[in-house]
N, C-alpha and C positions, 0 to 999 in steps of 0.2 A: 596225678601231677602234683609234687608237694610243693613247688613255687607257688606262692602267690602274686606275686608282681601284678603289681595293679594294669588293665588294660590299657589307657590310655597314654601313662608314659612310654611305654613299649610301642607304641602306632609313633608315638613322637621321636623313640629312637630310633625307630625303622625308616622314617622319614629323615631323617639326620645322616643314615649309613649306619648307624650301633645296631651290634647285633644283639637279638634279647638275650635276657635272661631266661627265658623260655618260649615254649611256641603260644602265639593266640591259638586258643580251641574256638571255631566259629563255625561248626556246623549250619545250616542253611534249616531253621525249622516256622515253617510261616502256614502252610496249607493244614496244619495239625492243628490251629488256631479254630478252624473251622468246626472240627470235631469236639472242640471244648463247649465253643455254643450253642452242638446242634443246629449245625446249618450247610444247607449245601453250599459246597464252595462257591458256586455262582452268587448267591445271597450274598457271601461274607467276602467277598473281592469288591462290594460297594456298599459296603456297611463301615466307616471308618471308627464308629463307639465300638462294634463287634472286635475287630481287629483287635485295637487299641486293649480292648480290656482284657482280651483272651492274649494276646501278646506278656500284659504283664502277670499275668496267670502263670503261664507258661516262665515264665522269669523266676519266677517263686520257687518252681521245682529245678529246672534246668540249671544247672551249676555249668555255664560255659563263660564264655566274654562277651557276647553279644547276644544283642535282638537283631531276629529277621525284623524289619518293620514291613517291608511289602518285596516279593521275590515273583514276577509273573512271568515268562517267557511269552507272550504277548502282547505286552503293555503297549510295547512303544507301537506294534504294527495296529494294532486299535485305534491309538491316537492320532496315527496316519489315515484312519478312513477306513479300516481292515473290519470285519464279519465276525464275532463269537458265534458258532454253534454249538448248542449246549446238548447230551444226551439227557435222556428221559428224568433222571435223577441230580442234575444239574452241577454234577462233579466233573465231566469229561470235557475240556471246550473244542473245536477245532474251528481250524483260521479260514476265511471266506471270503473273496473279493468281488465287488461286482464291473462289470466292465473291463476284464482282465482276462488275457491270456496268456499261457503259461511261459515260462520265459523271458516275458514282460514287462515292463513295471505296471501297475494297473492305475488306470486315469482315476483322474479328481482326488489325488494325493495331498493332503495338507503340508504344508511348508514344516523344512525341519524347528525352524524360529518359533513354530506357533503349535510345537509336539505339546507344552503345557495346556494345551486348551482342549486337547481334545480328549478321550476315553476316561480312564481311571485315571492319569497323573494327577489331578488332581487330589484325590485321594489319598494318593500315595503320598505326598506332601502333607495332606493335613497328618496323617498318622506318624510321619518321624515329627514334627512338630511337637505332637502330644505328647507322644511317649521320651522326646528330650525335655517337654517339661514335670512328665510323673517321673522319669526314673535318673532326671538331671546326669551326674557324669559317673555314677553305676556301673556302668556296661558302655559298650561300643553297640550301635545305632546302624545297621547294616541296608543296603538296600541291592539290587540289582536291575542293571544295564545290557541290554544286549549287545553285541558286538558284533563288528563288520557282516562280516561273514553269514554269520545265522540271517540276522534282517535282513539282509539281502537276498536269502535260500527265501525265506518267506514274501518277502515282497513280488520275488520274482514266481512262485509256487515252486521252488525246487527243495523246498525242507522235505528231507524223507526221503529226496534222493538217493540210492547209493551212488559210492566210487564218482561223486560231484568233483567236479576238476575246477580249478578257478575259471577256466575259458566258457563256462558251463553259465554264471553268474553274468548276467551283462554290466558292463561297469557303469550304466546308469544307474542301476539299482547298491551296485556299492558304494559307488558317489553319495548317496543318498543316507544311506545307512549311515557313514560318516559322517555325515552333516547332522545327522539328530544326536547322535551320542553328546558332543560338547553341551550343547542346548539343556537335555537333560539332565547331566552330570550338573551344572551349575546350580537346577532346581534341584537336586538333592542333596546337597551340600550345603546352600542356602538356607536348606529346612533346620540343616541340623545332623545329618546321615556323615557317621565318621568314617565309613567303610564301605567302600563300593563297590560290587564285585560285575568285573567284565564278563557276559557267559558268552561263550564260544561255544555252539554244539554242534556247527558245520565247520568243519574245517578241513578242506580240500588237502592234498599233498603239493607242497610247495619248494618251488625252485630258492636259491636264493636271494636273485633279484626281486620275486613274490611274496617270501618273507619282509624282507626290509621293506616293502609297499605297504604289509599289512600292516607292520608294527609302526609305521609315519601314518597312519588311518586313526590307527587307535592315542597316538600319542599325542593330541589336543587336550581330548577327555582326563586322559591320565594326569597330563601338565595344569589342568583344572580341577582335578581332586585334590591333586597335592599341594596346590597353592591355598585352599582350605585347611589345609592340615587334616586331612582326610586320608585314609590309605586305600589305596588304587590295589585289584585282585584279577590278575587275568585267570579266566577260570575256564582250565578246556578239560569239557566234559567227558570225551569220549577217550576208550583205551587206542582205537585204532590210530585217531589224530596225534595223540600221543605220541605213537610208535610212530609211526607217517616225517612225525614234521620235528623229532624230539633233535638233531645236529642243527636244524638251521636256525631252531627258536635257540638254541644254547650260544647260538654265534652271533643273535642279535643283543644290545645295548639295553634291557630294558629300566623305565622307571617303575617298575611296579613290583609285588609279589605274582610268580606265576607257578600257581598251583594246575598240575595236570593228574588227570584221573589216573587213581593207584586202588589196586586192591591187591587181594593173595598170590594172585599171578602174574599180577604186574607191576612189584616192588623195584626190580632192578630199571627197569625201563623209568620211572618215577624220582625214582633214587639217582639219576645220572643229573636230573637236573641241578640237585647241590651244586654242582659245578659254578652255578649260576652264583653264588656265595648266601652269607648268613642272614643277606636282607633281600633276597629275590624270588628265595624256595618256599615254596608249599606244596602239599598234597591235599585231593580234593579223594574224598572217598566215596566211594560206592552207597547212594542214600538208601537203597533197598536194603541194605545191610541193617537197617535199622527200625526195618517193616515189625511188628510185635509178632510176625510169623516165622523171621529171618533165619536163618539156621548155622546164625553168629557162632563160628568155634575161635578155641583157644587161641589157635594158628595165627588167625587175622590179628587177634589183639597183641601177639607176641612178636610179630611181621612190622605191625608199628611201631612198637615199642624200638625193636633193632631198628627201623628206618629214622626213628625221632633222636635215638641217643648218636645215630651214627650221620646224620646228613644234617641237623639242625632245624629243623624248617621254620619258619619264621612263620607258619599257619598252617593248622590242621582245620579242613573243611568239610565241605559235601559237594559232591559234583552235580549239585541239583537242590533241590527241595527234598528234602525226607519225606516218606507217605504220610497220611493223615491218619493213618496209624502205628507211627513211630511208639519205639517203647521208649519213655525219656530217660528210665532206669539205666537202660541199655547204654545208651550215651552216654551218663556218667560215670555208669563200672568204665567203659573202654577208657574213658579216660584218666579215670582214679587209678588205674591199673600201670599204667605211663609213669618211668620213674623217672 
């Protein structure tokens, strides 16, 4: 990408309605942080010196716009009272409630008001913190939020579900969900976090009075990143959601950028969101694509390149965290490559 247009202004025109002058590249790289210190991921999810130092490490080599500062798909249900199980090597977590049955919300749930107090948030705080006072206005400061849907799949034990329908989700538990996001979103923006990214990786197929439900769920949060001067990232993970929900999300009013998962077979389905115009569109990519085992061809990177010169997007992503053995090289050819 031979622009250089500095990040920040570009978050500031995208919050204005100007479209960039080119895309933020913000890939999602935080769990690779781990691998720099030699530490199992469980270690380094509450080590905030670790993070912090292997974060700016990582900055050194990585030629993008941002730092992940902390990306967990756990976080907030932790903070709620939720169960880490760690495998033997303490890189794998899964989520555990006690006094809970499925479908349910599980008792002795901490108030959404009082999400900073519980689990890693705090942590996560002290790390955009630090890293906005080492690497000052550099880079954009990223973080990530769970969104409706997923928290409430996990709250309720239905993450992992297939073919989950909203009627599936009890709406106690997405009342719920909703109510922690704004809460959140405030403390990470407060810290310092320019860029926040909404993950979505349950997402039911949605009617269109369902749609407009979810999008007034999420649009507290959003209306509180931006009033930071922050930029708000819906981020839907999955190709099927994608495909699933791509007319009715196109038909809703958003304030955010929303990046939906694209890869080599599912550029056109990805590519319809431009519609969305030149400050709404992103693609989020396939992070295994960027495993150091990946079997990245030509294709993929010449698939974005048409998708970037022909749809605009206002942010290239990762529809997740990249492994923890991402190749960082890799990341930067794909994107040097980008005219």
């Amino acid at each position: 990408m031979a622009d250089h247009a500095a990040p920040l202004p570009i978050v500031r025109g995208l919050l204005q309605g100007n479209a960039p002058p080119r895309p933020l590249f913000l890939p999602i790289v935080f769990a690779h942080g781990a691998r720099v210190e030699n530490l199992p991921l469980r270690s380094f999810l509450t080590n905030a010196t670790k993070i912090s130092n292997s974060l700016r490490q990582i900055r050194s080599h990585l030629k993008t716009d941002g730092v992940t500062c902390y990306f967990d798909p756990f976080l907030e249900a932790e903070a709620l009272g939720g169960t880490l199980q760690w495998d033997a090597e303490g890189q794998r977590p899964s989520l555990r409630w006690t006094r809970a049955v499925k479908g349910e919300l599980p008792q002795g749930l901490r108030a959404p008001e009082d999400i900073t107090k519980g689990g890693r948030v705090g942590i996560a705080l002290d790390v955009i913190r630090r890293l906005k006072a080492m690497l000052r206005e550099s880079c954009l400061l990223m973080a990530g939020i769970t969104a409706p849907f997923t928290l409430a799949a996990q709250l309720a034990q239905l993450d992992g579900v297939g073919d989950l329908r909203q009627q599936d989700i009890p709406p106690s538990a997405l009342d719920l969900a909703a109510a922690v996001m704004p809460t959140l979103a405030t403390a990470l923006v407060e810290a310092g976090a320019s860029v926040i990214f909404l993950r979505e990786d349950v997402l039911p197929a949605l009617s269109e009075e369902e749609a407009a439900d979810w999008a007034s769920r999420l649009a507290p949060a959003v209306n509180i990143i931006r009033f930071y001067q922050a930029l708000p990232v819906l981020l839907l993970t999955r190709r099927d959601s994608v495909a699933a929900n791509r007319d009715v999300i196109l038909r809703q009013q958003w304030d955010c950028v929303v990046c939906p998962f694209a890869d080599g077979s599912g550029w056109e389905n990805a590519a319809r969101y431009a519609e969305l115009g030149a400050t709404r569109f992103g693609v989020a990519l396939p992070p295994e694509a960027f495993d150091a085992t990946s079997a990245l061809g030509p294709e993929f990177s010449e698939s974005l390149s048409r998708v970037v010169a022909e749809g605009h997007p206002a942010v290239v992503t990762t529809a997740g965290d990249v492994p923890s053995a991402a190749d960082v090289e890799r990341l930067n050819g794909l994107w040097q490559k980008i005219p």
